[in-house]
C-alpha positions in Angstrom: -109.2 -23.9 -238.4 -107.8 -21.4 -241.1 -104.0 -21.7 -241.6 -102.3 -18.7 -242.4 -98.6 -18.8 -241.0 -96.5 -22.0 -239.8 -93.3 -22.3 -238.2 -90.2 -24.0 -240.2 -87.6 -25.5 -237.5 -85.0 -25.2 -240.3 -85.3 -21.5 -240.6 -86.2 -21.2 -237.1 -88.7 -18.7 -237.9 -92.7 -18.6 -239.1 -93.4 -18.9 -242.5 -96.7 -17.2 -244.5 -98.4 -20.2 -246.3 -100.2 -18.9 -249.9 -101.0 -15.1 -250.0 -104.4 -16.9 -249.3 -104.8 -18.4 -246.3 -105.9 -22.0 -246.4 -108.6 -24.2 -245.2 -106.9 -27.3 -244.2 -109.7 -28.5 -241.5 -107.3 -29.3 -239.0 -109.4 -30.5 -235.8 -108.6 -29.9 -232.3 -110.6 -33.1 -230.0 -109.8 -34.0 -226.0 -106.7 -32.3 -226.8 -105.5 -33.8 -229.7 -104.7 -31.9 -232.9 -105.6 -34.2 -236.0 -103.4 -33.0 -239.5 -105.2 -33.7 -242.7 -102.6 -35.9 -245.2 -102.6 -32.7 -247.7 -101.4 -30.5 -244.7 -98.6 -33.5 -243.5 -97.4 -34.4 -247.9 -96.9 -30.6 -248.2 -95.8 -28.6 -245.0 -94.5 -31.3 -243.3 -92.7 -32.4 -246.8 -93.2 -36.1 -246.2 -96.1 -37.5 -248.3 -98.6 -40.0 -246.7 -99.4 -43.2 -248.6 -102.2 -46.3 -247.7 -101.4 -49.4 -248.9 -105.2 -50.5 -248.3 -104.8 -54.2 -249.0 -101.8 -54.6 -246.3 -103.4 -52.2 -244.0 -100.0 -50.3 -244.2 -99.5 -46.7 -243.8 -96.3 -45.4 -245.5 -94.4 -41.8 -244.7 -92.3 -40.5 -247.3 -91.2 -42.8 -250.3 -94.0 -45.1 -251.6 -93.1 -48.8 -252.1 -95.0 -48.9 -254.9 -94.3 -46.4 -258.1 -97.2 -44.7 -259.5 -96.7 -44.1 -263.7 -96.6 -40.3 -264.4 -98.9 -40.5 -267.3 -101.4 -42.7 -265.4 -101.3 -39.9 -262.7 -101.7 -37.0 -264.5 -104.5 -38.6 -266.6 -105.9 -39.4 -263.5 -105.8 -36.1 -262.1 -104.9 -33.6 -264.3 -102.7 -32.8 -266.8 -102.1 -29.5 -268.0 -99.9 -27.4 -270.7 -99.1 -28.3 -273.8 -98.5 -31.9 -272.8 -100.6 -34.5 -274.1 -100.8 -38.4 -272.9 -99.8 -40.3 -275.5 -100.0 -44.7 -276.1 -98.9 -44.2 -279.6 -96.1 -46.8 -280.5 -94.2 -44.0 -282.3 -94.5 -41.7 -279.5 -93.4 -44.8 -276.8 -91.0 -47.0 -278.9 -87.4 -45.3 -278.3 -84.7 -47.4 -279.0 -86.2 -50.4 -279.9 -88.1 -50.7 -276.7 -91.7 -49.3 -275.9 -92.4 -48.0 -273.0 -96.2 -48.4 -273.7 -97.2 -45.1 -272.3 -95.3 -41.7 -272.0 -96.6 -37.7 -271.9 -95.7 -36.0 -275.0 -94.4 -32.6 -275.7 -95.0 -31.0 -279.2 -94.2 -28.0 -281.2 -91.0 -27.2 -279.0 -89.5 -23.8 -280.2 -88.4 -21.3 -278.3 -92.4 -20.3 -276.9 -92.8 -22.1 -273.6 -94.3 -25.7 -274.2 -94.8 -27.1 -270.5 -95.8 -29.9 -268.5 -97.8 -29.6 -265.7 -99.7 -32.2 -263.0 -100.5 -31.2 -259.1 -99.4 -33.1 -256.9 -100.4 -31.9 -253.8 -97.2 -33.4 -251.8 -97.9 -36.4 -252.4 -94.6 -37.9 -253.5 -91.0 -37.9 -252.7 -89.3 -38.8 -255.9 -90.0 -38.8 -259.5 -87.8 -40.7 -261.7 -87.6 -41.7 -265.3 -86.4 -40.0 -268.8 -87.0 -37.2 -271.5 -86.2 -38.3 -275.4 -85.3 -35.8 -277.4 -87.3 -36.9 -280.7 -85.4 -34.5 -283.1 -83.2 -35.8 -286.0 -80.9 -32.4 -286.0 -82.2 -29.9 -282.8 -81.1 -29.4 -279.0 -83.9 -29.4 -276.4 -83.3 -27.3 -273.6 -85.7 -28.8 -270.7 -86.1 -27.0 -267.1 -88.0 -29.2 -264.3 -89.1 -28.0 -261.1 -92.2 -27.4 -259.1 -93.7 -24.7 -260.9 -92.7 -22.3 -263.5 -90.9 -20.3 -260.7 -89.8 -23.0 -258.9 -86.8 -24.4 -261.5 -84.4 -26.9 -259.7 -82.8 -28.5 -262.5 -81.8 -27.4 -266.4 -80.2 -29.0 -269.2 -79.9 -29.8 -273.0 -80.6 -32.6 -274.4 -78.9 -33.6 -277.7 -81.0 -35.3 -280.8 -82.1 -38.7 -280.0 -80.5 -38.6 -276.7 -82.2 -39.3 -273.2 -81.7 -37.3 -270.1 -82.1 -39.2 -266.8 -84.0 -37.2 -264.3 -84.2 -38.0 -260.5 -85.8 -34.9 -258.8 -86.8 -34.7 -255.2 -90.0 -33.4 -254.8 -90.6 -33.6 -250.8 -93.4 -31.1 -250.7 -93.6 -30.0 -254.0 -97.1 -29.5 -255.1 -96.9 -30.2 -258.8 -94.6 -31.9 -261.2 -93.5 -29.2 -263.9 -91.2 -29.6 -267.1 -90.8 -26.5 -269.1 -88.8 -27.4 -272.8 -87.4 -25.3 -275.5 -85.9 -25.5 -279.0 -84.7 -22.5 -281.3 -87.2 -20.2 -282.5 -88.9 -21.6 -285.9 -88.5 -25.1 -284.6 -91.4 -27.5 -283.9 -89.8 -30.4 -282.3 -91.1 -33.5 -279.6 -89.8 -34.6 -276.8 -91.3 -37.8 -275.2 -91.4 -38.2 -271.3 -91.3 -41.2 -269.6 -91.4 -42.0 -265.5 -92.6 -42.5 -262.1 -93.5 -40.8 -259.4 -92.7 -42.7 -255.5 
């Protein structure tokens, strides 16, 4: 069954899904209509998780956290982002984090972080550090590069606490930015629940 349209009780009214209409197989048996998880995470905003070993299925937030740089190794990490284990990278503060996603040559170009994540979580939580001795980082997060919920500016060798909800979100997207000329880092660290 193609899905094209799908109506939002909130706005009371039908909403077009993508410009392209999308194969979600949804089934329809002895009168039952069976929703793949992609279809419930993302429409339906509340992502679906299996805890195999209990034999538990969970709606909305996971009990267990799944590491952002784990996950977007895992699936697919995109920008100018790179996964980093480097102890100078991880090690703010005096503590290391042992594994963070890296942004590098900040100035005033977009350098942007970018996983999918189909819906699949509710929350992602954790911290950007501003590696710079001397420059602001101005960091926008969001969905997608036209999807920005939150903005701010992060001083030198601060941290920023992020908490963003990301009920049917279908990517994880951090966009930062420095003065033009700069090349400065900023290290990201998280999870995603």
């Amino acid at each position: 069954m193609t899905m094209s349209q799908i109506y939002d009780e909130r706005l009371d009214d039908y909403v077009d899904t993508d410009e392209e209409a999308e194969d979600y197989g949804i089934i329809e048996f002895d009168e039952k209509l069976y929703l793949p998880v992609r279809f419930v995470n993302y429409y339906m905003e509340t992502p679906v998780h299996y805890k195999r070993r209990d034999g538990i299925v969970e709606l909305g937030e996971a009990s267990e956290k799944t590491n952002i740089h784990d996950y977007a190794v895992e699936v697919e990490l995109q920008g100018n982002a790179t996964a980093t284990k480097s102890a100078n990278d991880v090690t703010i503060d005096g503590e290391n984090y042992e594994k963070a996603i890296k942004l590098e040559n900040i100035n005033s170009a977009n350098t942007e972080l970018y996983t999918r994540t189909y819906g699949q979580f509710s929350t992602a939580e954790g911290f950007i550090y501003n590696k710079s001795k001397e420059e602001d980082i101005t960091i926008f997060m969001g969905d997608y590069e036209d999807t920005v919920v939150e903005e701010v500016t992060i001083k030198p060798r601060e941290t920023y606490e992020f908490k963003l909800d990301m009920s049917g979100y279908r990517g994880f997207y951090i966009n930062a930015k420095a003065e033009p000329g700069k090349s400065e880092t900023a290290i990201v660290v998280g999870d995603f629940y």
